[in-house]
Structures are given as C-alpha cells and as structure tokens.
N, C-alpha and C positions, 0 to 999 in steps of 0.2 A: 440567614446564611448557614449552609453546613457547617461545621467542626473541623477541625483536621482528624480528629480520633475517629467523627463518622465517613471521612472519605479515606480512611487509613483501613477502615474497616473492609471498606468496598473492595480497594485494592487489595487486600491481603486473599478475598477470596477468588481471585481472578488469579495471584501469584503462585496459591497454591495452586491453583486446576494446571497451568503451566509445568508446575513446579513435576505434577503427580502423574500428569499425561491423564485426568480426570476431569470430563467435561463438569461446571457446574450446571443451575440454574439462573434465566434470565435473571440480571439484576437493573432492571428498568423501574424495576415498581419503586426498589430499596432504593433508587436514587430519586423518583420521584417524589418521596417522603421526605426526601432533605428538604424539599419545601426552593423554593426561588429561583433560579432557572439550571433546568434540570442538565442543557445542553454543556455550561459551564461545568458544572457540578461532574458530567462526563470528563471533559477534558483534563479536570484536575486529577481525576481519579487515573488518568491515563498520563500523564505529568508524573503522578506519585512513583509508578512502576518506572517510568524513564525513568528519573532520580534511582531509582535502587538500583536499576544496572550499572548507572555511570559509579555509581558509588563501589559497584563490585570491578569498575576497572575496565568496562565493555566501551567500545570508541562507537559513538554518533557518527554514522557516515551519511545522513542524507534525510528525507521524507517520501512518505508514500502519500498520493493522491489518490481517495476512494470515492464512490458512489458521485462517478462523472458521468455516467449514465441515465438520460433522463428517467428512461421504464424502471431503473433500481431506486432515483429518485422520488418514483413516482409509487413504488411499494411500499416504502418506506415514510412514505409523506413528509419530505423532505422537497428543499430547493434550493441546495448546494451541494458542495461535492464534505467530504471530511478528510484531516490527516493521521498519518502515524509516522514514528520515528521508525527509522532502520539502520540495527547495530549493524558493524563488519561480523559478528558471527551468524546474520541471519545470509549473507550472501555467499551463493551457489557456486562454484565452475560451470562452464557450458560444457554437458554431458558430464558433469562427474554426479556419478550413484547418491541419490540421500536416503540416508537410510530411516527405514518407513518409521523407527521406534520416536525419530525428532518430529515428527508430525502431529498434528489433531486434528481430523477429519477434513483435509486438502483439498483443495481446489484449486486448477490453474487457469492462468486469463494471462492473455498476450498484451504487450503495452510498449510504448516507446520511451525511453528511459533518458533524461539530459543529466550529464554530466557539468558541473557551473568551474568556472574558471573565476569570477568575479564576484563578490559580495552582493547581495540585492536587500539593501536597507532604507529604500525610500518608504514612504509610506503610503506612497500608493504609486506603482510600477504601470508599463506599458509593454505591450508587447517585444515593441522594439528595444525594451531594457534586456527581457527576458534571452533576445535576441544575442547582442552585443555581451551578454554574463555566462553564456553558452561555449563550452568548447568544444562539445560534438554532443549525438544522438547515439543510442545504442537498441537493436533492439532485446527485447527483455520478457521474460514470464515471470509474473509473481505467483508464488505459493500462499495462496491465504491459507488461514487456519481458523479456527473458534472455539475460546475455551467455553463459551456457551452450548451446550449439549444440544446435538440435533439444528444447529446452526436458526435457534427459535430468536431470532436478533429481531431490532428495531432501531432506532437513532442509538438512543444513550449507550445501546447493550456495547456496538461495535464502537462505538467515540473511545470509552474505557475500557475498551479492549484493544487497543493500540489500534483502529482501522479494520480487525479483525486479521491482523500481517503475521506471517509465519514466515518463508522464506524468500529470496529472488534468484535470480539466475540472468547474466547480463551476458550480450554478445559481445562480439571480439571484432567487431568490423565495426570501428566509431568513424561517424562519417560529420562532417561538417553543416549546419542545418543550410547555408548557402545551396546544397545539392540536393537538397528536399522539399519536396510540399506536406508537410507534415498533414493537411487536414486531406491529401488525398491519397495517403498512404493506404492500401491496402494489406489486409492481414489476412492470411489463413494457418492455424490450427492444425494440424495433426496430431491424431494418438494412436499409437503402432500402427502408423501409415495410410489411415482413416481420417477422413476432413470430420470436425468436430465444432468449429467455433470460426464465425467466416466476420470479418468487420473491416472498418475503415477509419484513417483518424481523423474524422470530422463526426464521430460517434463519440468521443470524447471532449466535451462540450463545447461542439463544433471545427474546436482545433487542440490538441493537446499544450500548444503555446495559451488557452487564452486559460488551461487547469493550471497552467505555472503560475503565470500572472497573479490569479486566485491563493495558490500557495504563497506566492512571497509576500502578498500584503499582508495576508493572514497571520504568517510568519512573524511580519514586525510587529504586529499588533500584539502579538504573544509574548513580546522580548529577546525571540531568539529566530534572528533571523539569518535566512539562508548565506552560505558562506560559500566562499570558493574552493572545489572537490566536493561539493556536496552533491548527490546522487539524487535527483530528484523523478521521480515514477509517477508518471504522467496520469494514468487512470487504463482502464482496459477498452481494448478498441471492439471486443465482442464479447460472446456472454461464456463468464466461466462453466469448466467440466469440472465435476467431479473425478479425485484420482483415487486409483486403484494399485494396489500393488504390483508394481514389474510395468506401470504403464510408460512410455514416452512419449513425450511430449514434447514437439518440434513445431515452433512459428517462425514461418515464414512472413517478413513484413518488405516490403517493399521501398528497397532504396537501401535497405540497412541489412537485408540477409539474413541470416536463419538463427536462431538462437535455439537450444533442447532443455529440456527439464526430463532426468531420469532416476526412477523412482525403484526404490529396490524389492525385494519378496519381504512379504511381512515375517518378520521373526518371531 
C-alpha cells in the first residue's frame, strides 16, 4: 500500500501545475510504482487536493461524472465512467466572460446537469431513487482543463486530476425531469455560430439518469455521499472542442434551452 507522504507527493505536483498555470508530466507511471491498485491510489491522490481546498475554506457544491462515453471509454481502456468534485469557485454565469488567464488548455462538452433536493445514501440506488432526489435538470457546459501537458492522460492521470474539471457553466431554465426524456434529449454545440459537437443523452451511458445512479453508489462506497443541492454533471452528450480564445460556446439541448460558455482574449 502507498504512504501518505508518497500520495502527498503525487498531489503536490498536480497542486503546483494548478497553482503555476504549468502543465506537468503524466504521472501514471509514479502512481503505478506505488505498487497495489493503482485506480485507488488515483483517487486518493485526488481526495488529498479535495481536502486542501476545503481546508482553504472553498464549498463542495456537487460532482462531475467523466468518461460516460463508451469511444472515450474505449481509448482509455476503461469500463466505467470516473468522478470529480466541483467547488462554487469552479462555477460560471451563463454568458458571463472567463477570463482565459483561469484556464489550462480548455475544452468544452455540453451535458445535462441535476440539481438533488434529497440525500441518496443507500448503497446501492435505482433509477427511480435518482428520480424522486431530483428537483430539476439544467442544461450545462463543462470546461475541462489538464494539468497534464498536452492532455497525454490515461485512467489514473485524469482520476488524480480531479476528472480532468476546470470549470462549468449552468442554465437558467430548470425544468422538472417529469417534462423530459433525458436519453432522447438531443444536443447541439455551437462556436461563434458554427455547429461543432452534435449528440444525444442516450450517449451518455445510454441515459444520463443510469451515470447518476453509478455516481451515488459510488458515492456512498467512498463515504461521502451525495447530499441535497448537490450539483451533479451527468457526463457529455458529444464529443468535446477544443477552446480558443474570444470563442463562444452555446448548447443547445432540448427540453432544457440554451446554456453559453464565453471565453475571453488571451492576455
């Protein structure tokens, strides 16, 4: 079993690349040295940096659900999805400017976002829990980021790297999931007004209700399970762009209305 001074390690150089706005290099190898299983050994290392922010005062408002895509799961040689946490400083205004200097090489991906009204701490959930713990849908663009240089990831890189999550940006039209087919939501993408990324949520492991389900058991198995207001980011319904400075970024998803991510001039 690792150490804590050698997963203390790991994370300190993940904290700094954040800290510097300087990508590092993978550290898949350095966790696979730890010896026993490596995927844990990720999580801790991504646990450690939680703890540091809550300890500087920053509020847990939710989780991100990553790599609900089979073709990412299938790059990746993986066969589940992974999470991250998401503070209140990582989230956006719809259409308010981020300024590019908060960023490490961005990407945005459209996704449906649930809002929880109710705790979900069974130990093993159903859809209809997920259902019933729901008090609306929103829809949403997440900002990934990578403090790995050149985005050279693999499981463990993104696990300890918080999901690989930089920011989000949520809409303003919460609708109630009663007036949705979540798995037949359609999405479309623009950037300055150009279709970019086209999907559906039944692209998201086959329904974005069956990536929650997945989160909250997951959740409790971890100890800290999903709470009511927590924000949870269902996974992306198509395949991230790359962003560029000055670009905007407006998804449309259906049923839920338009949500923007807008991206400033680099300084």
């Amino acid at each position: 079993m690792p150490t804590n001074e050698q997963l203390q390690s790991i994370a300190d150089r993940l904290w700094k690349a954040e800290q510097s706005g300087t990508p590092i290099a993978p550290i898949r190898d350095d966790i696979a040295a730890l010896g026993g299983d490596s995927i844990a050994a990720a999580y801790a290392v991504q646990q450690d940096i939680t703890a540091r922010r809550l300890r500087q005062g920053h509020r847990l408002v939710g989780r991100k659900i990553g790599l609900t895509s089979r073709a990412v799961q299938k790059q990746l040689g993986v066969d589940s999805p992974d999470f991250g946490a998401l503070f209140a400083e990582m989230a956006v205004g719809d259409g308010e400017e981020i300024a590019w200097s908060r960023l490490m090489q961005p990407k945005a991906e459209a996704e449906i976002s649930l809002v929880l009204e109710r705790d979900l701490t069974h130990e093993r959930h159903t859809v209809a829990d997920i259902m019933s713990a729901t008090a609306y849908a929103v829809a949403s663009i997440e900002i990934v980021g990578s403090r790995i240089a050149n985005w050279d990831i693999r499981l463990t890189d993104t696990v300890a790297d918080n999901a690989s999550s930089s920011l989000f940006v949520m809409g303003t039209r919460p609708v109630q999931l009663a007036r949705l087919d979540l798995a037949a939501c359609g999405m479309r993408m623009d950037c300055r007004g150009e279709p970019v990324s086209v999907g559906v949520g039944a692209a998201c492991l086959g329904n974005p209700l069956n990536a929650a389900v997945w989160l909250a058991n997951t959740m409790v198995r971890m100890g800290t399970p999903l709470r009511a207001g927590d924000v949870v980011m269902t996974g992306a319904l198509g395949p991230m762009v790359v962003a560029r400075p000055g670009d905007v970024f407006t998804a449309q998803i259906e049923g839920l209305g338009s949500v923007s991510a807008v991206f400033g001039n680099q300084q």
